[in-house]
C-alpha positions as a Markdown table, in Angstrom:
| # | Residue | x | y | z |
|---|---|---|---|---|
| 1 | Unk | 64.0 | 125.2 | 82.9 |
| 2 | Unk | 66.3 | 123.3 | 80.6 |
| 3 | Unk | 66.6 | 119.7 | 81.1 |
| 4 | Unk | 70.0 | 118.4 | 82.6 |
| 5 | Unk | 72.8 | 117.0 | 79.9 |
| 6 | Unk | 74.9 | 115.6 | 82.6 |
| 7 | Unk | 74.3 | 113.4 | 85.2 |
| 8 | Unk | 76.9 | 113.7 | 88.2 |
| 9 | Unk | 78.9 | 110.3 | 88.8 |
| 10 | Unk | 82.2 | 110.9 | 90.4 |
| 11 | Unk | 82.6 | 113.9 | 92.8 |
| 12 | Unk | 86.7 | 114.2 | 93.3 |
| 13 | Unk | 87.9 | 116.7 | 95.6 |
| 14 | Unk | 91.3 | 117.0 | 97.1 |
| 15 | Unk | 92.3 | 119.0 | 100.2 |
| 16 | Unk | 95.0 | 119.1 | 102.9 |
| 17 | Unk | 94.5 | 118.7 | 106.8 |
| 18 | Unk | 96.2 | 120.8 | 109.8 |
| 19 | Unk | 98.4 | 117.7 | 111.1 |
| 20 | Unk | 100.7 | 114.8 | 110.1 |
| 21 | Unk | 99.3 | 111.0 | 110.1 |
| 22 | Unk | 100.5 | 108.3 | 111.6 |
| 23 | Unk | 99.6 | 106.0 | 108.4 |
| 24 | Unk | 100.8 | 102.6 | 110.2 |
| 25 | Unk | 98.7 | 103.5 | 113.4 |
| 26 | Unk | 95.6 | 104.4 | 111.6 |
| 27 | Unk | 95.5 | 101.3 | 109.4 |
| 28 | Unk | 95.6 | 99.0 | 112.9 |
| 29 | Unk | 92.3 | 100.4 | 113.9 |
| 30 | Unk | 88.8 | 98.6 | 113.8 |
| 31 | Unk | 86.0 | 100.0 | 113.5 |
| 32 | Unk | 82.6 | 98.6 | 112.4 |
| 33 | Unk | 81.3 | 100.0 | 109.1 |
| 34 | Unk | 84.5 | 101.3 | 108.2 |
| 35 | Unk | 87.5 | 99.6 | 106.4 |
| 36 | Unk | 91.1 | 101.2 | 106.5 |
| 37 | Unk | 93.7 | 99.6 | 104.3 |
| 38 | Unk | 97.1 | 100.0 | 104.0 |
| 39 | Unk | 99.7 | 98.2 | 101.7 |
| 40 | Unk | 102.5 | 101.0 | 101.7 |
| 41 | Unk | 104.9 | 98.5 | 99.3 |
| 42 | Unk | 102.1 | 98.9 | 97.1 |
| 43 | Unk | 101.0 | 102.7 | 97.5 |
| 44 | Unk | 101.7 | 105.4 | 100.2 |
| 45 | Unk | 98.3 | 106.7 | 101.7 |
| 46 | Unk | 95.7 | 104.6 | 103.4 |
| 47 | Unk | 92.3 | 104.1 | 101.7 |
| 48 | Unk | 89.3 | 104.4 | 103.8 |
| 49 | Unk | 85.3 | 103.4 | 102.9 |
| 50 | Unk | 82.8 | 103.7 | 104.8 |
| 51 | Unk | 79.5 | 101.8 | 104.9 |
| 52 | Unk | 76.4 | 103.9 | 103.2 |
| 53 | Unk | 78.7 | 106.5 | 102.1 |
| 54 | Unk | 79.9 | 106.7 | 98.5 |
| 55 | Unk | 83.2 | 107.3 | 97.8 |
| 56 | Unk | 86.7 | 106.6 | 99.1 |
| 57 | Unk | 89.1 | 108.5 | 101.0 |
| 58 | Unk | 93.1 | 108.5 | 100.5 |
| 59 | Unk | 94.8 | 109.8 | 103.0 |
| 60 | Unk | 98.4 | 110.5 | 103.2 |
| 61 | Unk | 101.0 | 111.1 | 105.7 |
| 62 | Unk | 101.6 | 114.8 | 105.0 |
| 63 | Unk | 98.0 | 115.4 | 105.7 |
| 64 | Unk | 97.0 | 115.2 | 102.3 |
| 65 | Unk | 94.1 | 113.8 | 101.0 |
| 66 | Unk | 91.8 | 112.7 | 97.8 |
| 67 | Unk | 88.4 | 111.9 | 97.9 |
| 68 | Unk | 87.1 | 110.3 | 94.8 |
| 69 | Unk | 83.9 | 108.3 | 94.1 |
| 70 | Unk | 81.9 | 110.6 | 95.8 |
| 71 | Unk | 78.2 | 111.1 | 94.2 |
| 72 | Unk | 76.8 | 114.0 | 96.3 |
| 73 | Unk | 78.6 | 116.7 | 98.6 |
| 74 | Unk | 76.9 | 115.3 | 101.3 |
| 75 | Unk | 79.0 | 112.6 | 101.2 |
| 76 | Unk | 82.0 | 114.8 | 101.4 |
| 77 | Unk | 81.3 | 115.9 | 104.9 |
| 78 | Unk | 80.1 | 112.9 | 106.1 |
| 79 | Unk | 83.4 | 111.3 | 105.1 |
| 80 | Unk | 85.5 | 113.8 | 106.3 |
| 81 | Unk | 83.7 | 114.3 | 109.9 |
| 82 | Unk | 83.8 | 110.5 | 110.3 |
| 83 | Unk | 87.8 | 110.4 | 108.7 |
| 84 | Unk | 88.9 | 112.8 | 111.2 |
| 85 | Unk | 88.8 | 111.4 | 114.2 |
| 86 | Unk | 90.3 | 108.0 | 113.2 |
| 87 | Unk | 93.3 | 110.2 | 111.6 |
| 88 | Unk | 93.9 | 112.0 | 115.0 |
């Protein structure tokens, strides 16, 4: 087997979910481990990190979203199964 000439970094996927978010109500919630901003003068979506995950998700009111920072797919679905319920 060949070795590898690339090393995998940034992981950035993009994707749309089934329902509008409520961008204002999302960014008042606390949760430990998890930090949700939202500065809507300054860009329309709210970020959210989580602890022990890599990457960040932006999150929009149409449902969109973009993940970037992401090193493993892994990550992905751990982001998105922890996202979802705070965006419901």
């Amino acid at each position: 087997m060949a070795a590898r000439l690339y090393d995998v970094s940034n992981i950035i996927v993009s994707g749309t979910f089934s329902f509008l978010i409520d961008l204002e109500e999302v960014s008042t919630k606390r949760i430990d481990g998890i930090s949700i901003e939202y500065k809507p003068l300054r860009f329309h979506a709210v970020l959210i990190r989580i602890h022990g995950i890599s990457g960040t998700i932006y999150v929009f009111h149409d449902g969109n979203y973009l993940i970037t920072g992401a090193l493993e797919s892994k990550d992905i679905d751990r982001l998105l199964n922890l996202c979802i319920p705070i965006l419901q």
